[in-house]
MIVEXLO-926883 format. One record per residue: residue in three letters; x, y, z of N, C-alpha, C in turn. Coordinates in steps of 0.2 Angstrom, whole numbers, plus 5000, padded with zeros to 4 digits. Example, Ala and Ser with C-alpha at 12.3 -4.5 7.8 and 13.67 -1.06 7.14 Angstrom:
BEGIN
ALA506649725039506249785039506649845039/SER506449895035506849955036506450005039/
//
This chain:
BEGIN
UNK437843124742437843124735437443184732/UNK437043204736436743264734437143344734/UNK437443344740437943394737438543384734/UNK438743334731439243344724438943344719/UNK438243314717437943334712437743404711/UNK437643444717437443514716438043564715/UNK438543514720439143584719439543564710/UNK439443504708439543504699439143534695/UNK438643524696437943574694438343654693/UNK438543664698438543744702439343754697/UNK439643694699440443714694440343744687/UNK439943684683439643664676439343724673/UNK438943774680438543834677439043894676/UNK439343864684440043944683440343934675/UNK440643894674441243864668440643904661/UNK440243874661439743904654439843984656/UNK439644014660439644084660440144114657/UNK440844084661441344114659441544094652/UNK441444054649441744014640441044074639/UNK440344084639439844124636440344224636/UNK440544214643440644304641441444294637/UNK441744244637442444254635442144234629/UNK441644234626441744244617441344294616/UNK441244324618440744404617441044444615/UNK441744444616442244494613442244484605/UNK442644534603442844544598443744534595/UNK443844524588444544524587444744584581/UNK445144604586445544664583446244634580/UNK446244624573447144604569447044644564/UNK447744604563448044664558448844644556/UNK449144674551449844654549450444694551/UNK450944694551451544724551451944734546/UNK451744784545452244794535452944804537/UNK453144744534453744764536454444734527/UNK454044784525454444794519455244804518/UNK455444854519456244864520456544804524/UNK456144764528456544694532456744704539/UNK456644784541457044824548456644764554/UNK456244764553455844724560455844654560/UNK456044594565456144534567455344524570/UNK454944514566454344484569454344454576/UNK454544414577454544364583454944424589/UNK454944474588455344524595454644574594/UNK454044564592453644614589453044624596/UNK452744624602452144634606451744684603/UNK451144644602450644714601450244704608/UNK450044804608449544764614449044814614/UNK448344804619447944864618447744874626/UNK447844944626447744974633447344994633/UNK446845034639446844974645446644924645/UNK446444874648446344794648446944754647/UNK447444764645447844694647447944654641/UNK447544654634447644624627448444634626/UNK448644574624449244584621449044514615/UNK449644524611449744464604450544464603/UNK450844404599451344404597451244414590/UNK451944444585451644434578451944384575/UNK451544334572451844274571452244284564/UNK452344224560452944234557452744264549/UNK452144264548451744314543451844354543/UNK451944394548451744454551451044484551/UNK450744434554450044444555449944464565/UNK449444474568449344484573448444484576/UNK448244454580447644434581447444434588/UNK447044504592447044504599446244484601/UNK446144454604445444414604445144444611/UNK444444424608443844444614443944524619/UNK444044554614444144634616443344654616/UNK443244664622442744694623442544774621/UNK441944794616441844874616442144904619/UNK442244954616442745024621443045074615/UNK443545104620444145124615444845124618/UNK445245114613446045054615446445104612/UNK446845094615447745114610448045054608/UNK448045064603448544984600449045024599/UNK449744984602450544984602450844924599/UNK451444934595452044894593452444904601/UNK452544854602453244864607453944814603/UNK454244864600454944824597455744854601/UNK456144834602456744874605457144904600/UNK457044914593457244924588456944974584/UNK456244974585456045014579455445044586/UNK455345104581454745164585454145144580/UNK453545124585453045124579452345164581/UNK452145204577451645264579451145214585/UNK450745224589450145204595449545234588/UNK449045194588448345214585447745194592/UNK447345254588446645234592446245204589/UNK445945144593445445084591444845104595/UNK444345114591443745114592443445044593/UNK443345014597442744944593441944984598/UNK441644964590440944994591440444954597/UNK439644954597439544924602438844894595/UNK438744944589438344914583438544844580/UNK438344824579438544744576438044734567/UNK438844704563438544724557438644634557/UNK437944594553438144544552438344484557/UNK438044524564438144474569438944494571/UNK439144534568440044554574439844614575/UNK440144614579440344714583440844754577/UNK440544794577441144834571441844874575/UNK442144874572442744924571443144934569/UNK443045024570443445084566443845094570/UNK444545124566445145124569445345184566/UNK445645224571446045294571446845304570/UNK446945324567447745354570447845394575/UNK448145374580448345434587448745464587/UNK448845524584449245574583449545594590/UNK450345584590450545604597450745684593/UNK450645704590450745784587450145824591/UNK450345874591449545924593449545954586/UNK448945954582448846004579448745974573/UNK448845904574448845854566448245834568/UNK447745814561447045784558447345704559/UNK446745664562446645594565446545584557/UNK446845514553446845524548446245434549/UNK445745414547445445344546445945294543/UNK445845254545446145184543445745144540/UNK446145084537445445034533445644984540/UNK445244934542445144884547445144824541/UNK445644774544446144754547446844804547/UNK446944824551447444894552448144874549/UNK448644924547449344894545449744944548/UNK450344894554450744934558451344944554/UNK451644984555452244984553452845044554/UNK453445024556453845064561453945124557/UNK453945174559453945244559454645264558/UNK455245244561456145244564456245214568/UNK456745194564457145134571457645194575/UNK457445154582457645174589458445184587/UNK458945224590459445254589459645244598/UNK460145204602459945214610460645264609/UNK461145274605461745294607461845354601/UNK462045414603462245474598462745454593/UNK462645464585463045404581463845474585/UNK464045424581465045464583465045524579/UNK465445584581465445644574466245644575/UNK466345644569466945644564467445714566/UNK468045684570468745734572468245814568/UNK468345874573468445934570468945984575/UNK469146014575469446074577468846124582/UNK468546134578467946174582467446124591/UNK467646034585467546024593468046044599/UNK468446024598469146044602469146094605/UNK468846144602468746224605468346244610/UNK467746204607466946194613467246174618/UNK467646114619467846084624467946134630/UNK467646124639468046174642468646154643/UNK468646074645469746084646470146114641/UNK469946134634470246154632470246224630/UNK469946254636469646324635470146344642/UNK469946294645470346324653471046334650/UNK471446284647472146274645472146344642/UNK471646354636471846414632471946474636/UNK471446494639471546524645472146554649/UNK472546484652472946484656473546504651/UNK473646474646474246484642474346574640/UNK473646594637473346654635473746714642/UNK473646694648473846744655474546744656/UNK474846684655475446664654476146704647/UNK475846714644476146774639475846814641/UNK475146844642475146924645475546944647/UNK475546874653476046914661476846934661/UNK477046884654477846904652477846954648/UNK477446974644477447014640477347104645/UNK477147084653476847144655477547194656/UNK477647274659478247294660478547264665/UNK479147264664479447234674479647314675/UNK479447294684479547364687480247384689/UNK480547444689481047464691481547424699/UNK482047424698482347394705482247454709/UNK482547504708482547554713481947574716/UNK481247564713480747564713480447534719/UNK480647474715480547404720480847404728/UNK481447444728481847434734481547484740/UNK481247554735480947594739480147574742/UNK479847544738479147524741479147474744/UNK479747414745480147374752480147424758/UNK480447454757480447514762480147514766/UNK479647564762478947594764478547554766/UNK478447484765478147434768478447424774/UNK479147404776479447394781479147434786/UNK479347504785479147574788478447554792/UNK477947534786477347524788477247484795/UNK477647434794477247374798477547374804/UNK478147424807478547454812478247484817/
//
């Protein structure tokens, strides 16, 4: 009896630890403006790299990733539809009023652009929708031209009137450098 009372004891202490550090985190949310109507919330993953954070956006368009520990994160949309900028998440290690703070960045994948501040609760919102396919471009003539099969053809038709149009040689001519070839190979 004494060892299941200690190894309960022993479960009981592990279990608290783990509920004690999984609330120590912090929560990072935020909304999805999704104004124009382009994005289907329920296809929407935000997540935060590295560690593993991910959320669904529920039908608000709200988003809420929990118990993120201090650091600094990329929060991402992943939609298959729409492109939505990456930002940089700070979460601080200062604690105002008993929570940890944090200030949130825009991650410029530009070189040479200014990281612009965000107000926190952050608001994602798609940038362009993904295009997977070149739209179709409309009958021209000039395509036709770039084309090589139709460069080769031009080409070949182009040699083909040269070669008619070139002088024909005389017969006599002809009959004599038969000849002289014969001659040759005798």
């Amino acid at each position: 009896m004494g060892t299941t009372s200690m190894k309960s004891t022993q479960l009981l202490a592990l279990l608290s630890l783990l509920f004690a550090s999984a609330n120590c985190g912090v929560i990072v949310s935020g909304t999805l403006n999704n104004r124009e109507g382009l994005v289907n919330p329920n296809k929407v993953t935000v997540t935060l790299a590295p560690g593993g954070y991910s959320a669904f956006v529920d039908k608000s368009n709200h988003f809420s990733i929990h118990n993120v520990q201090p650091g600094t994160y990329i929060l991402e949309a992943h939609d298959n539809e729409n492109y939505f900028e990456p930002y940089l998440v700070y979460v601080g290690e200062r604690e105002r009023d008993g929570k940890h703070s944090v200030n949130v960045t825009l991650h410029s994948l530009r070189p040479g652009e200014k990281k612009k501040w965000l107000r926190y609760p952050v608001s994602v919102h798609p940038s362009f929708p993904i295009e997977y396919f070149d739209p179709e471009q409309p009958f021209s003539v000039m395509n036709l031209a770039k084309n090589p099969m139709f460069v080769m053809i031009g080409m070949s038709v182009l040699m083909y009137i040269c070669m008619q149009n070139m002088p024909k040689p005389d017969k006599e001519a002809m009959k004599e450098a038969n000849e002289q070839f014969k001659n040759m190979r005798l």
